[in-house]
C-alpha positions in Angstrom: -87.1 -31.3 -56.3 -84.8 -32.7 -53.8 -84.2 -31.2 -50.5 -82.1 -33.8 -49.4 -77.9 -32.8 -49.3 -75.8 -35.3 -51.6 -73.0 -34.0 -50.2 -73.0 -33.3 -46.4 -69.5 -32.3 -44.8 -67.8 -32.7 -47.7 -64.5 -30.1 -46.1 -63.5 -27.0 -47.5 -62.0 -28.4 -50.5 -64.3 -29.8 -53.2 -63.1 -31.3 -56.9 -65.1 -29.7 -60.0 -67.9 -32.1 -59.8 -68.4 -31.2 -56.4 -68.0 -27.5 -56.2 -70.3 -27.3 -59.5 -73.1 -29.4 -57.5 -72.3 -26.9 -54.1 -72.2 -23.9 -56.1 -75.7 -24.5 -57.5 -77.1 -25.5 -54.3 -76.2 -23.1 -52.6 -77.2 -19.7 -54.7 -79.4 -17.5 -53.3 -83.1 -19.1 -54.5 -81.2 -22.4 -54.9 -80.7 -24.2 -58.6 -84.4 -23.2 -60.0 -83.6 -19.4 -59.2 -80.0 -20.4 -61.1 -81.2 -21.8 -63.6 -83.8 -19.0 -64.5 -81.4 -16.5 -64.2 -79.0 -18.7 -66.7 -82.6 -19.2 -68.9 -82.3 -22.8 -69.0 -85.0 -25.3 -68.0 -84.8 -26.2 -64.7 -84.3 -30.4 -65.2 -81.5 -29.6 -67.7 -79.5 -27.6 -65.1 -80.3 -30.4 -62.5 -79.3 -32.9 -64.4 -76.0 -31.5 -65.7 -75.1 -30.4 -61.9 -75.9 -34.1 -60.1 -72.8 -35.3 -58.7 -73.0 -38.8 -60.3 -74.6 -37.8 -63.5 -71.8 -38.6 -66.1 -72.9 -37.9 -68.9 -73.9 -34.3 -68.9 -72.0 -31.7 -68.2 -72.4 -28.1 -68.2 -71.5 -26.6 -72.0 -68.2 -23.8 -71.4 -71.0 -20.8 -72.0 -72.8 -22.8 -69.1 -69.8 -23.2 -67.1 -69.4 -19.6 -67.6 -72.8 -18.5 -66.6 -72.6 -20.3 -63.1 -69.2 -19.1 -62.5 -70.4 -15.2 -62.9 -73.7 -15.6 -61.4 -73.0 -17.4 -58.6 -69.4 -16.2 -57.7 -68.6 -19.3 -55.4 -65.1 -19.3 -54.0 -65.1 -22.9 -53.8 -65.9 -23.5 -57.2 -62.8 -21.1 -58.3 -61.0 -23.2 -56.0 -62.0 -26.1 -57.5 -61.2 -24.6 -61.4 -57.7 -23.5 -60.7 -55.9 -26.2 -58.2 -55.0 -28.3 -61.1 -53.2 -25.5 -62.7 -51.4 -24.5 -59.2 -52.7 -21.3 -59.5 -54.6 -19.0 -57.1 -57.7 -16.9 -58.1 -58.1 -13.3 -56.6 -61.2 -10.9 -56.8 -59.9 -7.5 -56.5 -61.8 -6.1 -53.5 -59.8 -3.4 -51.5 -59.5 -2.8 -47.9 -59.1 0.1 -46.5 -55.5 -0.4 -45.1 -55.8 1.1 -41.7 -54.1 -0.1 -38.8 -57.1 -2.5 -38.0 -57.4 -4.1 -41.1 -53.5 -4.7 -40.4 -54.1 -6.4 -37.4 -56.6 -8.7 -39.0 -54.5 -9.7 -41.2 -51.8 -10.4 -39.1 -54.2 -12.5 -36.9 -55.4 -14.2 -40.1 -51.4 -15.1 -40.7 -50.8 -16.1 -37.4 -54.2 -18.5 -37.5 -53.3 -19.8 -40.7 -49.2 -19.8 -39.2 -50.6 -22.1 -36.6 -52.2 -24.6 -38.9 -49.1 -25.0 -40.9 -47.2 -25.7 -37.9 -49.6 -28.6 -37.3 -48.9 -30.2 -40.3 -45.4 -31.4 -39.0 -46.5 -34.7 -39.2 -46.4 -34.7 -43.2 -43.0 -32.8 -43.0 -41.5 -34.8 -40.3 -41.5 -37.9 -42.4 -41.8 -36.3 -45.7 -45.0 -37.9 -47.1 -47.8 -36.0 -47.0 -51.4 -37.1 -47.3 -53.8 -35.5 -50.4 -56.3 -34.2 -47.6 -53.4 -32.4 -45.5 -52.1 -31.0 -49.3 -55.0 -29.9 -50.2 -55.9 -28.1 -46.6 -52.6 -26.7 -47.0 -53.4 -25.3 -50.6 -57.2 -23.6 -49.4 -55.2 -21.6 -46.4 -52.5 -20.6 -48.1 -54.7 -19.4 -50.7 -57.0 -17.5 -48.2 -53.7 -16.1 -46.6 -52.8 -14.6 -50.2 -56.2 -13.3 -50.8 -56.3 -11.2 -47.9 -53.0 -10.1 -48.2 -53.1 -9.1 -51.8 -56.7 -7.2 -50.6 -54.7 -5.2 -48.0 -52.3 -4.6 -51.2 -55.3 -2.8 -53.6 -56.8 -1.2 -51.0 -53.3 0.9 -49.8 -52.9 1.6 -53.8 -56.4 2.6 -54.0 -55.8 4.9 -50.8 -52.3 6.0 -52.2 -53.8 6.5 -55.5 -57.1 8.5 -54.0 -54.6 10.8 -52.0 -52.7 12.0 -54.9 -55.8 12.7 -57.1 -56.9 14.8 -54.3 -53.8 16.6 -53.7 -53.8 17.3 -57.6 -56.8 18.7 -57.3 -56.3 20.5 -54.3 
């Protein structure tokens, strides 16, 4: 088994290949504790992972498997950029004035590093790696946002089932 990292500083934003190779890696136990909690031999689940192994890929029950066992944001990422869309886990927090502030300072973090990409506005022609930065923070700016979101519902929601049964 190989210790050594095929893909070292690769970013934050990964294509499938990629993000299916970092995913694996990376679960607790690494891909032999994956690939016995998927019950597949350990060589088949190495092989169809390798970044420049072409000819196997995962199968879609496979594909499956590694997305709900290992839960990997960037391989979520990786599965719904082509479509433009943005994937969400619903976990609430508690909307209290702290958890407020913490998003604002996420916004205004993630504000900032918009505003740095002037160059690619300034001269309308923007770069794949500064789209694609772009795309992961304005995604993680939505996530917490829309996390904020379920957990004032789930408080809202909480307070009149309590009242009702008051």
């Amino acid at each position: 088994m190989s210790r050594k990292d095929l893909l070292p500083d690769a970013g934050p934003v990964f294509d499938l290949r990629q993000a299916l190779y970092r995913a694996g890696r990376d679960y607790k136990g690494g891909l032999t504790s994956l690939a016995h909690d998927m019950v597949l031999p350990y060589e088949d689940l190495q092989k169809k992972l390798k970044l420049d192994e072409e000819r196997r890929w995962p199968t879609p029950d496979e594909l499956e498997d590694i997305i709900r066992l290992t839960k990997d944001p960037r391989l979520l990422d990786a599965l719904m950029r082509p479509a433009g869309a943005v994937w969400y886990r619903p976990e609430a927090v508690n909307a209290t004035a702290s958890a407020l502030k913490a998003v604002g300072d996420l916004l205004q973090r993630e504000g900032e590093f918009v505003a740095s990409l002037h160059k690619g506005a300034d001269d309308n022609r923007w770069e794949p790696t500064e789209v694609a930065d772009l795309e992961y923070h304005g995604a993680n700016v939505i996530r917490a946002v829309l996390g904020i979101m379920a957990g004032a519902r789930q408080a809202m929601e909480q307070d009149l089932e309590d009242r009702a049964n008051g």
